[in-house]
C-alpha positions as CSV (number, residue, x, y, z in Angstrom):
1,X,-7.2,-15.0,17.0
2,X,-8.3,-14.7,20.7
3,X,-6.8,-12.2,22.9
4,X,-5.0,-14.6,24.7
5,X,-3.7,-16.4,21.7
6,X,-2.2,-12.5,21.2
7,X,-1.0,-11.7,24.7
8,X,0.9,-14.8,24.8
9,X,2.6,-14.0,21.2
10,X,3.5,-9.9,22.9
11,X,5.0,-11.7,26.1
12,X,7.1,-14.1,23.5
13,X,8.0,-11.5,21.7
14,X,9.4,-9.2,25.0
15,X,11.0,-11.7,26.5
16,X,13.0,-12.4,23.4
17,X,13.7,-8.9,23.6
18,X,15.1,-9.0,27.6
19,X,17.2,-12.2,26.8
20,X,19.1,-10.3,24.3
21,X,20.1,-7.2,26.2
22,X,21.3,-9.5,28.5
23,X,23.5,-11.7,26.6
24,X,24.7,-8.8,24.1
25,X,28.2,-7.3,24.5
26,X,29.2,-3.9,25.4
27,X,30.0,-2.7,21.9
28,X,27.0,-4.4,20.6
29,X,23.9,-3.3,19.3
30,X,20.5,-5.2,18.1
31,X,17.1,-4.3,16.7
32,X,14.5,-6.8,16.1
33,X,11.5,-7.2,13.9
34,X,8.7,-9.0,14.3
35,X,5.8,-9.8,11.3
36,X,3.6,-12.2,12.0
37,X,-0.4,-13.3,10.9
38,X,-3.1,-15.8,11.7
39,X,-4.4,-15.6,8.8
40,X,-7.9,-17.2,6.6
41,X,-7.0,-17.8,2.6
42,X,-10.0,-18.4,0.7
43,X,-9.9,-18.5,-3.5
44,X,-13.0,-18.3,-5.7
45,X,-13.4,-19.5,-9.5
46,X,-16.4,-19.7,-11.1
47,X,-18.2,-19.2,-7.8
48,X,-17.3,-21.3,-6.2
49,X,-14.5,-22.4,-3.7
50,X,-11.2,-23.2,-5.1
51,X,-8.9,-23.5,-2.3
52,X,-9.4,-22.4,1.1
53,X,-7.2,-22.5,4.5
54,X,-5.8,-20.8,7.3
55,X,-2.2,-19.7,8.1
56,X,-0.1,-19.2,11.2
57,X,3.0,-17.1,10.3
58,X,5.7,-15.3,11.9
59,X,9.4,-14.1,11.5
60,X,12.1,-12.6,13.7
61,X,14.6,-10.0,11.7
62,X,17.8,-9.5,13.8
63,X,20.1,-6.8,13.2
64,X,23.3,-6.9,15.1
65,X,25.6,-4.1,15.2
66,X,29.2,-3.3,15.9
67,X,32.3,-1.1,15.3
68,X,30.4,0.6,12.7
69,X,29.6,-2.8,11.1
70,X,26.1,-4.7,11.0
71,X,24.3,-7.6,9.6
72,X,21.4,-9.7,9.4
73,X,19.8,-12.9,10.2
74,X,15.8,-13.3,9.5
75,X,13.9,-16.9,11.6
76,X,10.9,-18.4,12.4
77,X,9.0,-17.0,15.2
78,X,6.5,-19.5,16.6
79,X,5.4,-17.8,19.9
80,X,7.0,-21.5,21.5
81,X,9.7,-19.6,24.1
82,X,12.2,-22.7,23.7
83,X,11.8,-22.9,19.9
84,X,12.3,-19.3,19.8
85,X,14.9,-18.4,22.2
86,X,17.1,-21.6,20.2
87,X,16.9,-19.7,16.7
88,X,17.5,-16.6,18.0
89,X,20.7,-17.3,20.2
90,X,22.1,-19.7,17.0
91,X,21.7,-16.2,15.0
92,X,23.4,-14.1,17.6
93,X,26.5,-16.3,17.5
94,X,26.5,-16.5,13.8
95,X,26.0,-12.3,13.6
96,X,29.5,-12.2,15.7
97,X,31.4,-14.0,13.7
98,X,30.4,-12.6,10.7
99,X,30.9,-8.8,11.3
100,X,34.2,-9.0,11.6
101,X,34.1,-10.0,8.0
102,X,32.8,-7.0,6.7
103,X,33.6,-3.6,5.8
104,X,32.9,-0.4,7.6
105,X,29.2,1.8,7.0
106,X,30.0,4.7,7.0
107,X,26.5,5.7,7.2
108,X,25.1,2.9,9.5
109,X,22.8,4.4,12.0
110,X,22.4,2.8,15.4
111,X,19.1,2.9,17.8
112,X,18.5,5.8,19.4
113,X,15.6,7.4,21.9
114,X,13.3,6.1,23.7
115,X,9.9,5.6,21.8
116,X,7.7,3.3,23.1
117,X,3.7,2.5,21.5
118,X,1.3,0.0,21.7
119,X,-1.9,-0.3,19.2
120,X,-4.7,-3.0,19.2
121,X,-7.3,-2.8,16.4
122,X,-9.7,-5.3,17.5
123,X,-12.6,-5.8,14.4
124,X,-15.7,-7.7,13.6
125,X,-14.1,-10.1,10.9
126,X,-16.5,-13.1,9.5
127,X,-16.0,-16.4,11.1
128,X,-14.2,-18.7,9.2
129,X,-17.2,-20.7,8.7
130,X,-19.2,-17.4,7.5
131,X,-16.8,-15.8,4.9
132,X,-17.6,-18.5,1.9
133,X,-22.0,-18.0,2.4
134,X,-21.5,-14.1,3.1
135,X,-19.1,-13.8,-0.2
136,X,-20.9,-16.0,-2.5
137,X,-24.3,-15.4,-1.4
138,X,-24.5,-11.7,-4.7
139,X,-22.7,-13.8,-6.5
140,X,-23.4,-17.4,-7.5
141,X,-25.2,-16.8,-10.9
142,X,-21.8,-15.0,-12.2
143,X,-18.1,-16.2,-13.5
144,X,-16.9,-14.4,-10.1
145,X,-13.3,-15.0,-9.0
146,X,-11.3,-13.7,-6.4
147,X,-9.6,-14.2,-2.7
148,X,-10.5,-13.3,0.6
149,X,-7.6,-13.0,3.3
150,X,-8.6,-12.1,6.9
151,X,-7.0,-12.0,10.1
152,X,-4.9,-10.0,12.3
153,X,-1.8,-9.3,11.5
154,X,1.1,-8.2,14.3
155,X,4.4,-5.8,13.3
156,X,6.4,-5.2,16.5
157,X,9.9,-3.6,17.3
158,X,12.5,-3.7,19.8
159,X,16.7,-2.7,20.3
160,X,19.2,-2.3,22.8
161,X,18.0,1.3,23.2
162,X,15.1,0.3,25.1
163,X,12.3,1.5,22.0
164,X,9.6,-1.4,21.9
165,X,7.0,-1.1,19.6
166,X,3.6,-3.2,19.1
167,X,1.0,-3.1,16.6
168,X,-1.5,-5.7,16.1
169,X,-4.5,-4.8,13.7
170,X,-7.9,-7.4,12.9
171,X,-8.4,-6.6,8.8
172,X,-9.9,-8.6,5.6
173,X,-9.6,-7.7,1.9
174,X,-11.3,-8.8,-0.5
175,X,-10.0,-9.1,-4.1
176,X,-12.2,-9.9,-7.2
177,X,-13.1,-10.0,-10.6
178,X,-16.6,-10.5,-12.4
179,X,-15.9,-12.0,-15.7
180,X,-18.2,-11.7,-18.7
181,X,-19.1,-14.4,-21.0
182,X,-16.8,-12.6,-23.7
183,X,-13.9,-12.1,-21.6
184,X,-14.1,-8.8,-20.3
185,X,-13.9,-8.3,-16.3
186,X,-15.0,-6.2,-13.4
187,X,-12.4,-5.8,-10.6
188,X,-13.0,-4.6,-7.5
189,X,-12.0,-4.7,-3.7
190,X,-13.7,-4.8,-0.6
191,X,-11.4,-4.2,2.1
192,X,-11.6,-3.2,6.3
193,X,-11.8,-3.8,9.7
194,X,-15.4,-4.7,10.1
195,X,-17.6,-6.9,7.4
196,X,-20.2,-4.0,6.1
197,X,-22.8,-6.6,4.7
198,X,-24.8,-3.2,3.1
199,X,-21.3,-1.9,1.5
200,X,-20.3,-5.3,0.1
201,X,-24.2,-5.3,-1.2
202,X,-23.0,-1.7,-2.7
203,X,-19.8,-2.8,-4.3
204,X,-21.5,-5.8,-5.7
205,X,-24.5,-4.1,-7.2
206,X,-22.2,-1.3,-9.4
207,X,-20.1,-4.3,-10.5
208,X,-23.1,-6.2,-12.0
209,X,-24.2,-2.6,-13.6
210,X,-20.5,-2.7,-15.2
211,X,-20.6,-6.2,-16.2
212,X,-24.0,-5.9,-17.8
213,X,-22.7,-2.5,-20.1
214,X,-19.5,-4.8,-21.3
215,X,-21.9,-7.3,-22.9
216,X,-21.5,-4.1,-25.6
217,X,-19.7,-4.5,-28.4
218,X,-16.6,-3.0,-27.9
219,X,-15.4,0.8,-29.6
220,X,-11.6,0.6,-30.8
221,X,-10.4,4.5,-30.5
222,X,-7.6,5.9,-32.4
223,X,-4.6,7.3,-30.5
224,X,-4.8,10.6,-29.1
225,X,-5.8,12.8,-26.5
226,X,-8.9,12.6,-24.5
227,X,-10.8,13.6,-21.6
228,X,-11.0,10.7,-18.9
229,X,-12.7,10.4,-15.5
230,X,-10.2,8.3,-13.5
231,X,-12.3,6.4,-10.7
232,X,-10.5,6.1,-7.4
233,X,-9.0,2.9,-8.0
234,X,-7.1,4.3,-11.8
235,X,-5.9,7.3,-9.3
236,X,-4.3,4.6,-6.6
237,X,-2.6,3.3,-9.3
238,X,-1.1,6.3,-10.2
239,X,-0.8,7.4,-7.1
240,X,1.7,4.6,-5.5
241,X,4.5,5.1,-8.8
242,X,5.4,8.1,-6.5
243,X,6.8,5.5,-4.0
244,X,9.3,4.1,-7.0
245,X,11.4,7.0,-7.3
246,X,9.6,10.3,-6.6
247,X,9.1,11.4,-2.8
248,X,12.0,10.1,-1.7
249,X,14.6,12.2,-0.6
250,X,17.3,9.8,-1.6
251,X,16.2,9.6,-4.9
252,X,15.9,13.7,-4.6
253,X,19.5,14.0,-3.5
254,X,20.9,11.0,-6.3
255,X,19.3,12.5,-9.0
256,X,16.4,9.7,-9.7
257,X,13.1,11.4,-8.5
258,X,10.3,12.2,-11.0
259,X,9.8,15.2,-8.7
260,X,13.2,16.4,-9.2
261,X,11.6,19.6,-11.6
262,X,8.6,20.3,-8.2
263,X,11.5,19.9,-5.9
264,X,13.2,23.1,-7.6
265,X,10.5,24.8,-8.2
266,X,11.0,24.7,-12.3
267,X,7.1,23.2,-11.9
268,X,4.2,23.1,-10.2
269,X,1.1,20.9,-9.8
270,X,-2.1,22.6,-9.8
271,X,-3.5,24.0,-6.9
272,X,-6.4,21.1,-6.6
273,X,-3.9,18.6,-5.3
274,X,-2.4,17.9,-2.1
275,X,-1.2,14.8,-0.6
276,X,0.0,13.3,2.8
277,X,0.7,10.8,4.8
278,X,-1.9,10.0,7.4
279,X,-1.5,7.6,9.5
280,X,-4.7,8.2,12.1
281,X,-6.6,5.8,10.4
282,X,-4.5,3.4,12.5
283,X,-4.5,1.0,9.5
284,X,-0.3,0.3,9.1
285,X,2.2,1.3,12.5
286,X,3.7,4.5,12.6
287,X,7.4,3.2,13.5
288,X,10.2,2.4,11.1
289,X,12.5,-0.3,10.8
290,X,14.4,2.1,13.2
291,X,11.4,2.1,15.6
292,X,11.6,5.9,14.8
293,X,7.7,7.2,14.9
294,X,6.5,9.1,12.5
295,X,4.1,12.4,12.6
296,X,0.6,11.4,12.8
297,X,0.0,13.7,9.5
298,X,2.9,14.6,6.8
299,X,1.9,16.8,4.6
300,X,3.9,15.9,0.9
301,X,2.5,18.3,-1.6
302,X,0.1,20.8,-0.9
303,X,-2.2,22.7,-3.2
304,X,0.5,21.8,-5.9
305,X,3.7,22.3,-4.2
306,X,6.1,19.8,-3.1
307,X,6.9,20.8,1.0
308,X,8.3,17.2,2.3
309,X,10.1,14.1,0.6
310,X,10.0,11.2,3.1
311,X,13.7,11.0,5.0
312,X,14.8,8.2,6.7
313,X,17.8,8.4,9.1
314,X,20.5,6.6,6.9
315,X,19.6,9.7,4.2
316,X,19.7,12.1,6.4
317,X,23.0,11.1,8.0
318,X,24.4,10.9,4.4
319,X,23.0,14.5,3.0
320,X,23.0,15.9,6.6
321,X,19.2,16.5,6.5
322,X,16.0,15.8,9.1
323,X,14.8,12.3,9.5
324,X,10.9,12.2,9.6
325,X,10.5,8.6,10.1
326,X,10.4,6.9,6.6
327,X,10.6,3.2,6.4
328,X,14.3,2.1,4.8
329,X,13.0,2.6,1.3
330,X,11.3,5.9,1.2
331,X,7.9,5.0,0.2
332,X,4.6,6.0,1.0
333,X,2.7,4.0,3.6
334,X,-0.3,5.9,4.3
335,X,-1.2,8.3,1.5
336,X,-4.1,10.1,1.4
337,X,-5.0,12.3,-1.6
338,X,-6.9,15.2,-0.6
339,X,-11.0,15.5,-2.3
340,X,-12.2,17.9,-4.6
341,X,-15.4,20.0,-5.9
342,X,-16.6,17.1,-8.4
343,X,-20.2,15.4,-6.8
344,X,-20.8,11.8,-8.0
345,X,-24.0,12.8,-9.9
346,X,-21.8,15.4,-12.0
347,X,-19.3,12.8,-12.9
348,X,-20.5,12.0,-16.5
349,X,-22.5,15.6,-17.0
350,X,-18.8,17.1,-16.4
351,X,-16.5,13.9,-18.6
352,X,-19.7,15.0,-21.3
353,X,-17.7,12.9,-24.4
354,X,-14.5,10.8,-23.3
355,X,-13.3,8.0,-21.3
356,X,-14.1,6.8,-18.1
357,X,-11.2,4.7,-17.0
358,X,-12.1,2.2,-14.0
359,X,-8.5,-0.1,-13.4
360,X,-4.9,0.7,-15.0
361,X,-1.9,-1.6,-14.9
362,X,1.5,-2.6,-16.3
363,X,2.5,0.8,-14.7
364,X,6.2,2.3,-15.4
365,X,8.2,5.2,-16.2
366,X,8.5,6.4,-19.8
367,X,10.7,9.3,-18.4
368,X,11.2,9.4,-15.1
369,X,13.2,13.0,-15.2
370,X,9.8,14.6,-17.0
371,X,7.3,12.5,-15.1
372,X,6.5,10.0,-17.7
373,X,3.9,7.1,-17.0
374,X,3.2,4.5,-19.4
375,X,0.9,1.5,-18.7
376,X,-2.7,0.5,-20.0
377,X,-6.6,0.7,-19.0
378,X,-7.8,-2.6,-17.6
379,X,-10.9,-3.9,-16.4
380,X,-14.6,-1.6,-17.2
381,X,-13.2,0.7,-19.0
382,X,-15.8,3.0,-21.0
383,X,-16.5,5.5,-24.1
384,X,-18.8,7.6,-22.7
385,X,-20.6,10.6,-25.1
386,X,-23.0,13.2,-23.7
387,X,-22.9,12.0,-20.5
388,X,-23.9,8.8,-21.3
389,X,-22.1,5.2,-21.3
390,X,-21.8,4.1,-24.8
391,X,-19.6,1.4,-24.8
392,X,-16.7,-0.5,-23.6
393,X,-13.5,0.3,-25.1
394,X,-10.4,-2.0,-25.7
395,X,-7.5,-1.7,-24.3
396,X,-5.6,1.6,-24.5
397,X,-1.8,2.2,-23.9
398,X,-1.1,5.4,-22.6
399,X,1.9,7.7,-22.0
400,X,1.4,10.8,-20.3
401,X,3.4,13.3,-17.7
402,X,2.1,13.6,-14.3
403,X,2.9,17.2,-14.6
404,X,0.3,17.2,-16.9
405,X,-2.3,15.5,-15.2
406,X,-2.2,16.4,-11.9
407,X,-0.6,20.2,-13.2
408,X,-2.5,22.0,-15.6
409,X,-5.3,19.5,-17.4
410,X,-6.4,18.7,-14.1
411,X,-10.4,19.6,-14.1
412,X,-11.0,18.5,-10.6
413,X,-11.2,16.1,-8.0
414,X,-14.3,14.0,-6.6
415,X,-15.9,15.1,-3.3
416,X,-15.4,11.9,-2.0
417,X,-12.8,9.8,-1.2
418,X,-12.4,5.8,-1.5
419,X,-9.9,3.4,0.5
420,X,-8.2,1.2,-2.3
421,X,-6.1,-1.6,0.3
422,X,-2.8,-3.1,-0.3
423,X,-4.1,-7.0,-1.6
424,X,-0.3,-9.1,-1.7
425,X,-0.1,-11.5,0.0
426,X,4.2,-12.3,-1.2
427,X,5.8,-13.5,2.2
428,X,2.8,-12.5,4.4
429,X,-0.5,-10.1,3.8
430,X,0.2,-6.9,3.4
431,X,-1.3,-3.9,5.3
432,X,-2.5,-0.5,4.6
433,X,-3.5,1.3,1.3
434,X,-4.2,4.7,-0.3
435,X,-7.5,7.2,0.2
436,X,-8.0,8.7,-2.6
437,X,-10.9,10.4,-5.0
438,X,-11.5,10.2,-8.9
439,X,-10.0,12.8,-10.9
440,X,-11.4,14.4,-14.1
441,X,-8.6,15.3,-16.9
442,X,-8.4,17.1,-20.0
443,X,-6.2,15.8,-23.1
444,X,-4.9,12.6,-21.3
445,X,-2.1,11.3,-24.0
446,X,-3.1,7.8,-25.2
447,X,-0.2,6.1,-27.5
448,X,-1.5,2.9,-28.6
């Protein structure tokens, strides 16, 4: 999108904003969200292009409130003033007469301060012409499949307090799978800001070395206990079940959170593993749905122990505790697990005879009040014995405790760290993702 093309959107947008504080009533309140993307779609199969196209999206949530009542309307947003300002006032009117329908909230929290930001990520995306040559180019001997999605994307804010908010970020991800003549897949993901024609060389070159040891036959293991090297991507999985009920404090406070036993001290994690929210990387905004800001840093657990659950202000009014700017659901939106002492060249020296487990999925809780993960490997996963790749493995179903895992089996963390990205695309692309290293751990539980 040109910069123009985005100014004119951000003037829309404010104007929209000025119209309604002048047409709202005295007892009335309103916040509005903006989402929006110009965004590039492009599927692969087989190598080749599938489908391929480019979206122009937006929508407008307003939230009116009143007399301790509120409700919703979400619209189109076009960036077309007429078109715009016509939806919005129809969904004013039709707000009105509906809150006088409704009961009271008891814990409805209206706009308050003053916060103000503004953040432009400008990046060095691929043409649209470019990103089919530049993706295919490593690829076009292999069963390769996969979509690209690139753009910027725009999250903004504003309320009858007078917070705006606007965030408008360039980014690409990339999201794909090397299939092998039997079946069995690499996945990976290519994500950022800039197109790194030397990483996506890098990312692409592993894959084929993984794609060429599944050609293997497989081992079938027995159930049991092993020692598995989780590559960054296995620990993202794990990592984002703490967003479904775990560091929030509503779930703390109701009794749901698989932290509940960290959160009274009855446990603790082992002293390799800390994790925050960062949001410096400036890859998601740091405002709410509240256009509350959050802390550039929020440090969750450290070295084990469990110092912050993520508070939003409807919480906090209800178990009359702090708000630190957590979206309406209490989830993690910038985690960042914190590295180790493990170098990559002493991955498989260290694993010596187990699994190295690249993908997991089919994630859930087993036992939410004792930690409990279940789900399966997926994708490159490997018996490995003296160090040494032996051979793929099928699919394993494990169940194990987090206490466990990141408690006391945890050997150690990698020294380095990778960014796996947030790849749905359900009602628009979504933005962000996790930073986080491999992890090494004894005795992993596998049930099936």
């Amino acid at each position: 999108m040109k910069i123009e093309e985005l100014s004119a959107l951000e003037v829309s947008f404010n104007q929209l904003i000025e119209n309604l504080l002048n047409k709202k009533a005295e007892n009335e309140q309103f916040t509005v969200r903006l989402s929006s993307e110009r965004s590039q779609f492009t599927r692969f199969n087989h190598a080749k292009v599938r489908q391929t196209g480019c979206v122009a999206d937006g929508w407008i949530e307003l939230t009116l409130m009143a007399d301790q009542r509120s409700s919703v309307r979400q619209f189109p947003f076009t960036g077309n003033w007429d078109v715009d300002w016509q939806l919005t006032y129809a969904a004013l009117q039709e707000l009105r007469d509906e809150l006088i329908l409704l009961p009271i909230d008891p814990y409805l929290v209206l706009p308050s301060g003053t916060n103000t930001s503004r953040e432009v990520h400008l990046g060095n995306l691929l043409a649209a012409e470019a990103v089919v040559p530049n993706v295919l180019e490593l690829v076009t001997e292999l069963d390769f499949t996969g979509i690209y999605a690139g753009g910027v994307v725009i999250k903004a804010y504003g309320d009858s307090n007078g917070q705006k908010h606007w965030f408008a970020t360039d980014s690409f991800t990339l999201d794909y799978s090397l299939f092998s003549i039997s079946g069995q897949a690499v996945k990976g993901t290519f994500a950022g800001s800039n197109w790194d024609k030397s990483a996506y060389i890098a990312k692409i070159s592993e894959a084929k070395k993984q794609l060429e040891l599944l050609s293997r036959p497989a081992k079938e293991l027995p159930r049991g206990q092993y020692k598995t090297y989780f590559a960054p991507a296995a620990v993202g999985d794990l990592l984002m079940m703490l967003s479904w009920g775990s560091v929030s404090e509503a779930d703390i406070q109701q009794g749901n959170s698989a932290l509940a036993a960290l959160w009274r001290q009855e446990k603790q994690l082992s002293t390799a593993f800390s994790l925050k929210e960062n949001f410096q990387r400036g890859l998601v905004p740091r405002f709410n749905e509240l256009g509350e800001v959050a802390a550039p840093e929020l440090p969750v657990i450290e070295k084990g122990y469990l110092v912050n659950t993520l508070v939003n202000s409807r919480t906090a009014k209800e178990y009359q505790k702090i708000a630190n700017g957590a979206n309406v659901s209490e989830t993690l939106r910038a985690p960042e697990v914190s590295p180790g002492n493990l170098v990559f060249e002493q991955i498989f020296p260290s694993l010596d005879t187990g699994l190295y487990v690249s993908n997991l999925h089919y994630l859930n809780w087993s036992d939410r009040q004792t930690g409990r993960i279940t789900g399966m490997t997926r994708y490159a996963c490997f018996w490995v014995e003296n160090g040494e790749i032996i051979a793929p493995i099928e699919n394993l179903r494990f169940d194990e405790s987090l206490y466990r895992f990141w408690g006391e089996n945890l050997v150690d963390l990698t020294t380095f760290q990778e960014f796996i990205p947030e790849v749905g695309t359900y009602e628009s692309r979504q933005l962000g993702g996790s930073l986080v290293p491999g992890m090494l751990v004894e005795d992993f539980t596998y049930t099936l």
